[in-house]
N, C-alpha and C positions, 0 to 999 in steps of 0.2 A: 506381831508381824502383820502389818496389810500389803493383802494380795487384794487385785482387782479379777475381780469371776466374770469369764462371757456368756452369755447368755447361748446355749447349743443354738436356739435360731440365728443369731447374730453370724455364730460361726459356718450353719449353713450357707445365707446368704453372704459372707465371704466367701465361701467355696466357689459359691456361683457367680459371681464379680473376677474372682480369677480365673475360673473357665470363660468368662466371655476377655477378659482380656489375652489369653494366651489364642483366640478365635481371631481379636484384633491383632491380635500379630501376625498368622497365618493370612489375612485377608489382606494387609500391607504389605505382602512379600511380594503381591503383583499388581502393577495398574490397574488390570481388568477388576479386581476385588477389595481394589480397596476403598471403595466407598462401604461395603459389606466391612471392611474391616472397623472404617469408621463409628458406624453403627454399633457395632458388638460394642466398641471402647467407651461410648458412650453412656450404655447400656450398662456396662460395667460399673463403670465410676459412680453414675447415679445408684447404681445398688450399694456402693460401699459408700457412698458421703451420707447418703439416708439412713443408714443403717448405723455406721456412728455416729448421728446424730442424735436418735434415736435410744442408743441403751449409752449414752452419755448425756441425757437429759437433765441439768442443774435442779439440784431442789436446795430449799430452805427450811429449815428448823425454829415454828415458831412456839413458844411457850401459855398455852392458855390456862386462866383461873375456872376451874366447874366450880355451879353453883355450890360443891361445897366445900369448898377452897383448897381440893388438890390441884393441883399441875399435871397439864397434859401437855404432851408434847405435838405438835403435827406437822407434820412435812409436805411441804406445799413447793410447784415449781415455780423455779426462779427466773420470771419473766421477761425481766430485767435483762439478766443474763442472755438467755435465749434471741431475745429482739436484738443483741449487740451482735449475738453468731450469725442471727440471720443477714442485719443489714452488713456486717463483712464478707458475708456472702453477695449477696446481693452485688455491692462495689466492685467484687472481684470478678463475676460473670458480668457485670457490664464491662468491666475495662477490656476483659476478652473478647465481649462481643465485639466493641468498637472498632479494637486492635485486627481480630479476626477478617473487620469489613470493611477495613482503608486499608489492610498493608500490600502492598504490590506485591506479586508472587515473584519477579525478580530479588524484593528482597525477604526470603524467606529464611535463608543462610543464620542472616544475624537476629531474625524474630527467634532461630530456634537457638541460638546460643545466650538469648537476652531468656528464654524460658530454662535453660538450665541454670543459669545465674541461679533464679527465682528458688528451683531444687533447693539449690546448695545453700541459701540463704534461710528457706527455712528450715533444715535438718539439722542448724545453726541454731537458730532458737529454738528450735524444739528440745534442743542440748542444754541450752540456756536453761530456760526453763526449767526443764529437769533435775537440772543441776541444783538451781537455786529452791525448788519444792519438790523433795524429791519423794515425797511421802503421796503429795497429790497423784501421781505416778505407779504409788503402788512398786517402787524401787529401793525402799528403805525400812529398817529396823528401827522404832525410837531408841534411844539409851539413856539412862539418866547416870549419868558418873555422882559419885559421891559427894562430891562437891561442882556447883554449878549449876548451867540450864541442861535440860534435857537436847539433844541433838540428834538430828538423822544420821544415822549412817547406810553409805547405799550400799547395796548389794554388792558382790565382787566381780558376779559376769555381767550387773550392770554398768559397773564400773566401764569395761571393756566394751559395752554397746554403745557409752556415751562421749569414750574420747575416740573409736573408730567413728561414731556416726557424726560429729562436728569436724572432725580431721577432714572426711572423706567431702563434709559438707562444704568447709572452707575453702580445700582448694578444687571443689567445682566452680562456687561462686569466685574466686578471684580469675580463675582462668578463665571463665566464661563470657565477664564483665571485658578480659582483655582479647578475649576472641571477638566477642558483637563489636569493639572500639575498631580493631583491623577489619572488619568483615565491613561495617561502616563507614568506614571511609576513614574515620578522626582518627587515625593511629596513621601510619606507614605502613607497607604491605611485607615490608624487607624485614628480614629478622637482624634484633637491635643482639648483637653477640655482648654477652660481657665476660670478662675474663677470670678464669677459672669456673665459672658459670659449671659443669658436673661435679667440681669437687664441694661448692657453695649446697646443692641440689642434695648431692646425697649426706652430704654435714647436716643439714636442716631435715631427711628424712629422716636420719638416722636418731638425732634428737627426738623428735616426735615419737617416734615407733618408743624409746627409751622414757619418754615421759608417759607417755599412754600405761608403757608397764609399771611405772612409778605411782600412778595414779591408783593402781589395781590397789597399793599399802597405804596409801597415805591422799585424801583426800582433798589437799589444801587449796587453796582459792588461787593461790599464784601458780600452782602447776594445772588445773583446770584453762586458766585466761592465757598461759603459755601456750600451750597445746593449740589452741584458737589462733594464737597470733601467728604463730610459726606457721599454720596452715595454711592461711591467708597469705602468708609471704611465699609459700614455695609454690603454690597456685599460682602466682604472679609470673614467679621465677618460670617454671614450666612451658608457658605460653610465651612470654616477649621473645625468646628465640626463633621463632617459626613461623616462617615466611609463607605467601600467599599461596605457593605450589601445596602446599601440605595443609592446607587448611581443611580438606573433607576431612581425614583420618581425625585433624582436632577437632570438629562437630562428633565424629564420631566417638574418640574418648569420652571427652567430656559428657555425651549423651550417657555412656556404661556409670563413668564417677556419681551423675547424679541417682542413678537407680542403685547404685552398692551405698550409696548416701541416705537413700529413702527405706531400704531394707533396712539398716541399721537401727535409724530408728523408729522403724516397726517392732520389734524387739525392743524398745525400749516403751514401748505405749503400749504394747501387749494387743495389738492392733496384725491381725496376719492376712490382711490385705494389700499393707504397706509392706509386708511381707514378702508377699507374692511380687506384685508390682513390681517392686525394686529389682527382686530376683532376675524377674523378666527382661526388665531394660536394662541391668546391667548384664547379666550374660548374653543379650542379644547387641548390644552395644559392642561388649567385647567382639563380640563372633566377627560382623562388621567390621570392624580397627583393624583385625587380622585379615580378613578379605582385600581391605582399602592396601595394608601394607604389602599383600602379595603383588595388588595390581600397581601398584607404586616400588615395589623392588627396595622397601624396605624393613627394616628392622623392627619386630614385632617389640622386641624387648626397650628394643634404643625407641620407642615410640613413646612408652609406660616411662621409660626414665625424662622423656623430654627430652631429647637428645637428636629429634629427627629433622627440626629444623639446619640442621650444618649442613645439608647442599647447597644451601642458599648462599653461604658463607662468601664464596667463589662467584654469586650471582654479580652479570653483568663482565665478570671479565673479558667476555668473547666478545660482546657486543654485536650486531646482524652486516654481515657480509656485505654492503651493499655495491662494490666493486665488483661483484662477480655477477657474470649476466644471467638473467631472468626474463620472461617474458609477460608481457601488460596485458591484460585484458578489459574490455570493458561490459556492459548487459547486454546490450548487442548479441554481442560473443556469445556469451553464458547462454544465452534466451536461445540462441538458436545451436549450438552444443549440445544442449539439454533436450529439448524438442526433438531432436532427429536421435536420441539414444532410444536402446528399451529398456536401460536401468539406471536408475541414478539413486546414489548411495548420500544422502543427505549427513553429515559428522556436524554436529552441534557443540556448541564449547561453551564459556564465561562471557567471549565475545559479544555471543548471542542474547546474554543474559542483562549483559550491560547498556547495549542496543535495546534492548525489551523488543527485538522481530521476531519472535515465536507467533503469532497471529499473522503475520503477511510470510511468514516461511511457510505457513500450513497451504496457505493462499496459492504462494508458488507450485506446493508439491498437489494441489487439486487442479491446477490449471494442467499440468505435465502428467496427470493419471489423465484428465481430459482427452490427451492428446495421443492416449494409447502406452504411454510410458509408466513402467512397474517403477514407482517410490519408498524409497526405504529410509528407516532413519539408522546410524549408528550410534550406539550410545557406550561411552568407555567409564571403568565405574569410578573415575576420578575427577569425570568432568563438570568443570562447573567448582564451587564452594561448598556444596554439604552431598552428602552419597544421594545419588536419586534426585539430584538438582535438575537436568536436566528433561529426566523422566516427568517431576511435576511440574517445568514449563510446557510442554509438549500437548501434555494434557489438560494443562490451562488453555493451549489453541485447541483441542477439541482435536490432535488428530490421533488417528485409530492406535489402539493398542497392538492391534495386528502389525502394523508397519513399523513397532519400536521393536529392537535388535539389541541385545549385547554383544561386548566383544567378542567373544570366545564362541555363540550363533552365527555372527554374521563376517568374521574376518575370512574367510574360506573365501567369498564372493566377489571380492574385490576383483579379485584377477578377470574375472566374468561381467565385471561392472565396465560401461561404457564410461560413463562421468560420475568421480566424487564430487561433490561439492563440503566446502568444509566452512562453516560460517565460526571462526572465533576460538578453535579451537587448535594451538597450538603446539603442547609438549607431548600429548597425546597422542599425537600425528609423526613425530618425529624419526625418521629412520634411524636416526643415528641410537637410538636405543638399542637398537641389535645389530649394531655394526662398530662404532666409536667407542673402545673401553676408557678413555680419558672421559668421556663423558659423563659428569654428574646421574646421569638420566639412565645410562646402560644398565638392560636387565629389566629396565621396567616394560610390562609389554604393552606393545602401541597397536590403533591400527593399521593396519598394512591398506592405508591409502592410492602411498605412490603404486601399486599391484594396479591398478584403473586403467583404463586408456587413457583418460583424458581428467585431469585433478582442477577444479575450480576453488581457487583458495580469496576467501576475500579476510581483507590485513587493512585497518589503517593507516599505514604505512612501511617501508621497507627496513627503517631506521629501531625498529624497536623487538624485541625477544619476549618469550614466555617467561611464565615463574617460576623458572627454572633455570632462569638464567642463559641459556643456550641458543644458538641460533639453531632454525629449524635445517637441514638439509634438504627437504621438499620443495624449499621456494624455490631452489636453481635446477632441479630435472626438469630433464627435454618436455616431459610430459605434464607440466604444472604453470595456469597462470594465472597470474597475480590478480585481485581483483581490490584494487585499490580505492576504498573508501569507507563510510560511515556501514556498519553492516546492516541496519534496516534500510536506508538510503538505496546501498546496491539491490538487495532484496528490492524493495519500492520497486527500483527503476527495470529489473529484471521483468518482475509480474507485467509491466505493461510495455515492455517489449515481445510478452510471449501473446498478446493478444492481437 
């Protein structure tokens, strides 16, 4: 039988790779700390890729003649080897640096669902791999049958580390590939329904979960590459129903898939780094998804089955009221609305993201502290495409952590707010969630904008709804006007109106 032994220091310095990543998590829980969280993560990771590099060092076995013609054996490392880990290394920290230092913080959404892909794909061939040598692994028995070649056979709970950890891995990477494709544009944002699509879903979980246990007896090469494929398929299946309103919560799953992806096979490398790790981002992932689905008025369960995209189903049927009257505004307006308040409650959306006016927003809300007026931001935890979307555009303008707000902090204030301004953010904002029970959107909590004196809403135009399908009921109160155009344009034109 081989077993792979760790080395007690190896296992130390994991211990300490995952106390600074469970530090990196603590320190990413708030803007103010999370460059401190960064740090730790960083820190982290460097102690666990040295460290398996390190007591996984390749040697070779070469055979020497002594002068007196015994055989010696000596074991020398394999160079070779090494110089290939390193320059893979190497390609793969440049392509990150690169990616790191062109991608626009607007599109961060589909950089982070393009790196779960990446997860799930190799906890894929890590599977592979394993599968196909399973001795190098440290996962198998040799046998010699009495007739034949000798053959591995793998362990029985490895068995069950290697068809959870490719299962888990495949359908992150399939859903992942099809989140970055909608998150990027190349997809449609609507969700494609197909028919019977839950009974399809749980037919294919249900297979899986029975092949995995099938696998536990019986090792064969076509229920291994089944399990793979089926995984791949219902990854697919999971994602193509779910439209652009629900896209945080899918960054969010899919961030938990790839960590219960990477624990898995941690346990199969005997590696409890990946252990840890995994652990981490998948229960904090989880935690997350349940957060996103309370502030979204959904279904925790209906979320894990894939099943949350159906609001969207009905998306579009109301289409935006434009028959009913509303009131126009133009910078003017806003510029001197703004200036004579003492609070303005700033509500950021996707709008804003789309726009990239996160830098000329900051711009606005320093000219109007200028002018003796207290600025706030609201920040609702759904806004935007991935959780904390709009928290790391905000802080890409550099404005203060102090003036950032969540909902449940800062919706009390409204009523006391002179002007909202709401740049791009739509279903968030919506009344009709605690007022319209036909409403797709009812029960999700918004914030209580229209509560303001005075609502400054800038819209592209009047003809078009959120991703939600719904028209807003905000654009027709006494108290709300439209600020019709491009949203860094109005921004633009705001900032030098207020000078």
């Amino acid at each position: 039988m081989h077993e792979l032994t760790v080395s007690p220091w190896a296992s130390l310095a994991y211990l300490v790779a995952g106390v600074c990543f469970i530090l990196a998590l603590r320190g990413l829980s708030s803007p103010a700390s999370s460059q401190r969280g960064n740090r730790f993560g960083i820190i982290g990771m460097t102690i666990a890729v040295v460290t398996t590099l390190v007591t996984h060092v390749p040697f070779v076995q070469h055979l020497l003649v002594s002068d007196t013609g015994s055989t010696i054996a000596v074991r020398a490392i394999d160079w070779t080897t090494v110089v290939e880990i390193l320059a893979a290394i190497g390609v793969g920290a440049a392509i990150g640096l690169v990616t790191a230092r062109r991608i626009a913080m607007t599109a961060m959404p589909q950089l982070v669902a393009a790196f779960h892909s990446l997860v799930g794909l190799a906890a894929v061939l890590v599977g592979v791999a394993a599968y196909l040598n399973p001795q190098a692994f440290g996962i198998s028995d040799l046998v010699i049958p009495l007739i034949g070649q000798p053959f591995a056979v793998i362990h029985t709970v490895s068995r069950i580390e290697l068809g959870l950890g490719v299962a888990i891995g495949a359908i992150t990477f399939s859903g992942s590939v099809i989140a970055f494709l909608k998150l990027n544009g190349n997809m449609g944002g609507k969700p494609i329904m197909l028919p019977g699509r839950h009974v399809i879903n749980l037919a294919l979980l249900a297979a899986i979960l029975g092949l995995i246990a099938y696998f536990v007896t019986d090792q064969s090469v076509w229920i291994f590459w089944t399990i793979t494929v089926l995984s791949f398929v219902i990854g697919f299946l999971l994602i193509v129903p779910i439209g652009g309103a629900d896209m945080p919560v899918v960054v969010s799953m899919l961030n938990s898939y790839s960590g219960w992806a990477a624990a898995a096979m941690g346990f199969t490398l005997h590696n409890s780094a990946m252990i840890i790790t995994g652990a981490l981002v998948g229960s904090s992932g989880a935690i997350l998804s349940y957060i996103m689905c309370r502030a979204m008025n959904r279904s925790f369960i209906s979320v894990i089955a894939g099943g949350f995209g159906t609001s969207d189903a009905g998306a579009g049927s109301g289409g935006s009221a434009v028959d009913r009257p509303w009131k126009r505004g133009s910078a003017e307006d806003a510029a001197f609305l703004m200036s004579q308040a003492e609070q303005v409650i700033i509500v950021p959306g996707y709008g804003m993201a789309v726009a990239q006016a996160q830098h000329v927003l900051r711009e606005m809300g320093d000219k109007l502290k200028a002018e003796g007026v207290r600025v706030k931001y609201a920040i609702h935890p759904v806004a935007g495409r991935m959780p904390g979307h709009m928290n790391v555009l905000l802080a890409e303008a550099n404005v203060p952590y102090d003036d950032v707000f969540e909902l449940e902090d800062i919706n009390s204030e409204f009523a006391q707010t002179d002007v909202a301004f709401v740049i791009g953010a739509n279903d968030v904002t919506n009344p009709a969630a605690k007022t319209d029970k036909s409403s797709p959107i009812y029960g999700m909590p918004v914030l209580d904008v229209e509560k303001a004196k005075t609502v400054l809403f800038i819209k592209r135009s009047m003809g078009g709804v959120g991703y939600a399908g719904v028209d807003n009921e905000l654009f027709y109160r006494d108290n709300t006007m439209m600020l019709l155009a491009d949203a860094k344009k109005m921004v633009e034109d705001i900032v030098k109106a207020l000078d």
